[in-house]
N, C-alpha and C positions, 0 to 999 in steps of 0.2 A: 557639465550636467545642467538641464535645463532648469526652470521654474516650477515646470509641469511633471517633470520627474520628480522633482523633488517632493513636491506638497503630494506627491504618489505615495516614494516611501514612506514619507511621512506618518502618513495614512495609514497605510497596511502596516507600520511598527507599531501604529497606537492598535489596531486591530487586532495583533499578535499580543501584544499585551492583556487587553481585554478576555481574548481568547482562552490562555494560559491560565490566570484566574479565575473563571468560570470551570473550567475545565477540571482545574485540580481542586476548587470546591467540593463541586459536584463530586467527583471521583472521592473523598471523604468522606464525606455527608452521606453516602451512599452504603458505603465499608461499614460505618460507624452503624449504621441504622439495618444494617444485614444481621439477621438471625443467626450467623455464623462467627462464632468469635474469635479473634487470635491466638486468645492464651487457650482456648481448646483446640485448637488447627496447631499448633505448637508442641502442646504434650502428649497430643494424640491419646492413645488408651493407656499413660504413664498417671497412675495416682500416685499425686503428691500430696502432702495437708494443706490445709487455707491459710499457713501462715509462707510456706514456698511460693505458694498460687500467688498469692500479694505480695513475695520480695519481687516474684516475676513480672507480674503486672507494677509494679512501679519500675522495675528495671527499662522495661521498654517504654514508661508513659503512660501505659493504658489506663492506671489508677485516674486520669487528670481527666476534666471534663472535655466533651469533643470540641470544643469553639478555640480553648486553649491551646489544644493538643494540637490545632488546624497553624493555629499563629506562630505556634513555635516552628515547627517546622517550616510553613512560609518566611521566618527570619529566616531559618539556617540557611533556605534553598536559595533566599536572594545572595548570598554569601559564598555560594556552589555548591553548597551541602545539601544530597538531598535525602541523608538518613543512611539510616540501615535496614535491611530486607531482615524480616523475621523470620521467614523462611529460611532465607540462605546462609544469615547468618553472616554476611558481611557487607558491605556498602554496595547503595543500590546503585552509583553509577559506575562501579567494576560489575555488577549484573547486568547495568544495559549494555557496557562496551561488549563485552562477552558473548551475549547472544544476542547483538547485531548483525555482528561479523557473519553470522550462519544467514540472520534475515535478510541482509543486505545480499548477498549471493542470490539467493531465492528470490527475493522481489525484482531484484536488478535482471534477473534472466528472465522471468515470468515478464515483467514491463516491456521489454524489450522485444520479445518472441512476439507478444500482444502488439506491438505496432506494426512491425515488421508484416506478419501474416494479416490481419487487420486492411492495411494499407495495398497488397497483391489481391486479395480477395475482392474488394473494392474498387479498385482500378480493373480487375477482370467481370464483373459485375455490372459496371456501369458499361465497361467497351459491348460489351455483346446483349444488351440491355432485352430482356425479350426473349435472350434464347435460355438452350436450358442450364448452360454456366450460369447464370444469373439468377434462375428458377433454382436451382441446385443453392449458390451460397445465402440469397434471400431464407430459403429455407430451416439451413445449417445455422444462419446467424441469429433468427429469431427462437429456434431451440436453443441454443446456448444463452441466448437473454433471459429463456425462464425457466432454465438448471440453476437448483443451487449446487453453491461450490463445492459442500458437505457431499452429497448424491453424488455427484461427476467424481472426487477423490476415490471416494467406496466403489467408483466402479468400475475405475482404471485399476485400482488398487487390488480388487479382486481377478477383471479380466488379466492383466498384466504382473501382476507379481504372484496371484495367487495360482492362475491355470496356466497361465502360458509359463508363469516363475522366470520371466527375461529381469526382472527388477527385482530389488530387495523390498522386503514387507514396510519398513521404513528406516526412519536415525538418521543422520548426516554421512555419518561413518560406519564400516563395519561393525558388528557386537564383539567385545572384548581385544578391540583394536582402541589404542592411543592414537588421538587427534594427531601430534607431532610425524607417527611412522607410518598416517593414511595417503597413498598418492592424490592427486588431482583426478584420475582417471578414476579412483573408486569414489571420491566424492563426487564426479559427475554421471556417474551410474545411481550413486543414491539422488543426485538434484533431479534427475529427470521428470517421476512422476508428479511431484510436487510440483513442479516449475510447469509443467505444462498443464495440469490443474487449477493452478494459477491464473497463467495466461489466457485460456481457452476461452474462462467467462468475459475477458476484455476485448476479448475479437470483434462479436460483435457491434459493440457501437461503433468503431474506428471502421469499420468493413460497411455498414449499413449509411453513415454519415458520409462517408468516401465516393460509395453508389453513384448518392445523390450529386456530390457537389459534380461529379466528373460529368453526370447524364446535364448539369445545368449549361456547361463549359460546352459539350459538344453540339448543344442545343444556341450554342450564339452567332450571333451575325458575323462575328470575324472566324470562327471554325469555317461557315457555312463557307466563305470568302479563301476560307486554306482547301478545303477539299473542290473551290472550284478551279483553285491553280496548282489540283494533281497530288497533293499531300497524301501519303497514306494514314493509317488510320495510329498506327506505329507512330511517326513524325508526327502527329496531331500533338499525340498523349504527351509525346517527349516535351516537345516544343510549347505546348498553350496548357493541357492538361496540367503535367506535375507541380509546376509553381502555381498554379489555383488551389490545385488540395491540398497542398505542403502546409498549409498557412491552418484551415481547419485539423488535419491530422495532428498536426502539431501541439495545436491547443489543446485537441481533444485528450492525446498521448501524455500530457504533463499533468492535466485535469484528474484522471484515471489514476493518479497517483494514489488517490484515498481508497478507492473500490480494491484497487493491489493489497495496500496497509490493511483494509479490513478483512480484506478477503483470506489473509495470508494465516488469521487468527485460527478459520477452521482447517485450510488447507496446511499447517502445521501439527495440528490439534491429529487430523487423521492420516495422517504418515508420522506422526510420533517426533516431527522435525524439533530440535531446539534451539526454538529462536525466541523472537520478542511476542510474537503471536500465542502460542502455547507458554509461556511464561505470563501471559497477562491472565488467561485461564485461571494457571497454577496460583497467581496469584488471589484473584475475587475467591477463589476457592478454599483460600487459608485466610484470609481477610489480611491480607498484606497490606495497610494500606499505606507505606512510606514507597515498595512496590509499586503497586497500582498507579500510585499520581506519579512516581517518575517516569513510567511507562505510557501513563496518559500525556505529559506533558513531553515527552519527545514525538509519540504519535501527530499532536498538534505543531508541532513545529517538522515533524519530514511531511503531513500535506500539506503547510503552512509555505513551504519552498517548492512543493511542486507548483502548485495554484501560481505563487510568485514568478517563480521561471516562464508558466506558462504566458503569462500576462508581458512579460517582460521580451518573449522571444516574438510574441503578437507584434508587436510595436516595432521590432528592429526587422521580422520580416516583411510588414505589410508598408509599404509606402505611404500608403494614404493617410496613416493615422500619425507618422512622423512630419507629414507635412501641416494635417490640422493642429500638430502640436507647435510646429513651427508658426504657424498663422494667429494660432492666440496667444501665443509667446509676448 
């Protein structure tokens, strides 16, 4: 490991630190100071007297001032504790492992689909630059830049499961099917609309960024030099193209990591999906806040690893910048 990785990580650990603290402040401080309170998101329309109300609120804390209530809990969490969900009524991180398992699915296929199509559309975009493939996905990519995720769900959601009925309304699984006796084939009939809701808003920048880098590559003196010694336009792309835009798609694709995470909040929210997305909801909505920060603080730490990856696979694909590492070394 070099120097210059090193005082990297370094960096981006103190970063991450910084990050997480801010983060789960805020996320607090915000609970605390919401109009919505726990111990009424908790007993819902159940009257109890004020002397239950107050065994309740000290049972969970909430009797204790907010500064306190913030520090106890940043003890426990440096410790790996990070509470209990008053909603669910049991430890929040058997709530996040839980419904990751569902977001990690969804995100992971929606990331994925998003680069993939992103990356074809761009590559065909830039090759026929001018004609009307390119007028065609220029088009498509800048409407999808300014669709929200909300609108495009509701209307896949309507077109496709409500008229055509090819898709279920939402859930992960059937209604009144157990998770354990659902196939893979029913749960990838319920990930579909979700996942490509997901995806669709990510197309465009990998697709429009792609464009460009490919129109700059065929626009160079050494192309210019391949098509005079008879190269098709096929061999060009294989040959000089793909390793030029590997290196942007790539970053871009690890970057989009947060647009995925955030995006996934509504595109769970309106398929009814139960993941970490619709669970963060669920949570500001009952004022969960032992919830909320654990959910906020794994949030900052999966874009926290994407960004890193990103950065990380920049440097081992791109030669130039392993050489200037080498030269200040």
């Amino acid at each position: 490991m070099s120097k210059g990785f090193a005082r990297y990580v370094a960096g981006s650990l103190g970063r991450l630190l910084l990050l997480l603290v801010s983060c789960s402040a805020l996320s607090f401080f915000l609970v605390t100071a919401s109009p919505l309170k726990a111990i009424d998101a908790f007993l819902g329309e159940v009257n109890v007297s004020e002397e239950q109300r107050a065994h309740i609120e000290e049972q969970w804390d909430l009797n204790r001032p907010p500064l306190e209530r913030y520090f106890k809990w940043a003890a426990a969490a440096l410790r790996g504790d990070l509470g209990q969900s008053i909603m669910h009524h049991k430890p929040v991180s058997q709530v996040l492992a839980e419904r990751f398992k569902a977001s990690l699915l969804l995100m992971g296929t929606a990331w994925a689909l998003s680069g993939v199509l992103g990356l074809i559309l761009g590559i065909a975009a830039g090759a026929w630059r001018g004609g009307w493939p390119d007028r065609v996905i220029k088009t498509f990519s800048l409407l999808l830049a300014s669709t929200p995720t909300f609108w495009l769900g509701l209307l896949l959601l309507i077109v496709f499961a409500v008229q055509l009925q090819w898709f279920p309304l939402g859930l992960s699984i059937p209604i009144g099917r157990v998770a354990a006796e659902t196939t893979w084939a029913e749960r990838l009939h319920h990930l579909i609309l979700p996942a490509l809701t997901l995806s669709i808003t990510g197309v465009a920048n990998i697709a429009l960024h792609t464009r460009q880098k490919l129109i700059d590559v065929l626009e160079s003196e050494y192309v210019l030099f391949a098509r005079a010694r008879g190269e098709s336009l096929g061999q060009i792309i294989r040959r000089h193209g793909l390793r030029n835009i590997a290196l942007p798609a790539i970053t871009l694709q690890f970057a989009s990591v947060n647009e995925i995470f955030g995006g996934s909040v509504l595109a769970e929210k309106v398929f009814s999906y139960p993941g970490l997305g619709s669970t963060a909801v669920e949570a500001g909505l009952h004022a969960d806040a032992p919830l909320l920060m654990g959910i906020a603080l794994f949030s900052v730490l999966f874009v926290f690893a994407g960004n890193l990856a990103a950065n990380v696979l920049y440097g081992l694909i791109d030669p130039h910048i392993r050489e200037g590492e080498k030269a200040h070394g």
